[in-house]
N, C-alpha and C positions, 0 to 999 in steps of 0.2 A: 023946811022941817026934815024931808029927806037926804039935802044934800047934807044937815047938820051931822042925820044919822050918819049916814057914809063917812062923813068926815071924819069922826068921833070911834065907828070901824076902825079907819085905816089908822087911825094914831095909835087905837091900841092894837093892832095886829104887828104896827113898825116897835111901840116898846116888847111886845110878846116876843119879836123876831128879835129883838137886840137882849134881852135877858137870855133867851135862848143860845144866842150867841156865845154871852158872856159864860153860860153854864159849860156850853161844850168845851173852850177853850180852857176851862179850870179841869174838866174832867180830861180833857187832853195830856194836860199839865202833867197832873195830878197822875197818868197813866205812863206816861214817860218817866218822871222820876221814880215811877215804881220798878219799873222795867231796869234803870240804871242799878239801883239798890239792888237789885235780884242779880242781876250781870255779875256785881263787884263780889258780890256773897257767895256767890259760883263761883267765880275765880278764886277766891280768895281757899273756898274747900277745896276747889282742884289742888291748890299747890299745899293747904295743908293734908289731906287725905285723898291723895290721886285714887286708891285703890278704893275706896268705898264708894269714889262718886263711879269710876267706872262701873264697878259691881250695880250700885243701884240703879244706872241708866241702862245697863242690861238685862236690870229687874225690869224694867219699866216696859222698856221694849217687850219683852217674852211676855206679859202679862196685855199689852196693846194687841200685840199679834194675836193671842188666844182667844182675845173678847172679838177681833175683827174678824179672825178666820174660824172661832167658832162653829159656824154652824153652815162649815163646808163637810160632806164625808162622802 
């Protein structure tokens, strides 16, 4: 009767482990091609509007800087 339990344990801890598997792999996926899509989109604004993505990523930085260094005086 114990060993059934156990048994019956480890069957569903190996499908828990294999869905699990299967999820992170989709969400891997899933994060990669989001990453590509983002890459191409960026690119693709740099060579349409060089000066605005510069400008914004200079926005972005001065705005990172102030919240980091903050609450140095």
């Amino acid at each position: 009767m114990a060993t059934d339990r156990a048994k019956r344990a480890a069957e569903l801890a190996d499908e828990a482990r294999a869905r699990a598997e299967e999820a992170y792999e989709a969400a891997h996926d899933a994060i990669e091609d989001g990453l590509d899509d983002a890459h191409r989109y960026l690119k693709r604004q740099w060579r349409e509007r060089p000066v605005a993505v510069a400008a914004t990523a200079a926005g972005i930085g001065l705005l990172v800087g102030l919240l980091i260094g903050g609450g140095r005086r």
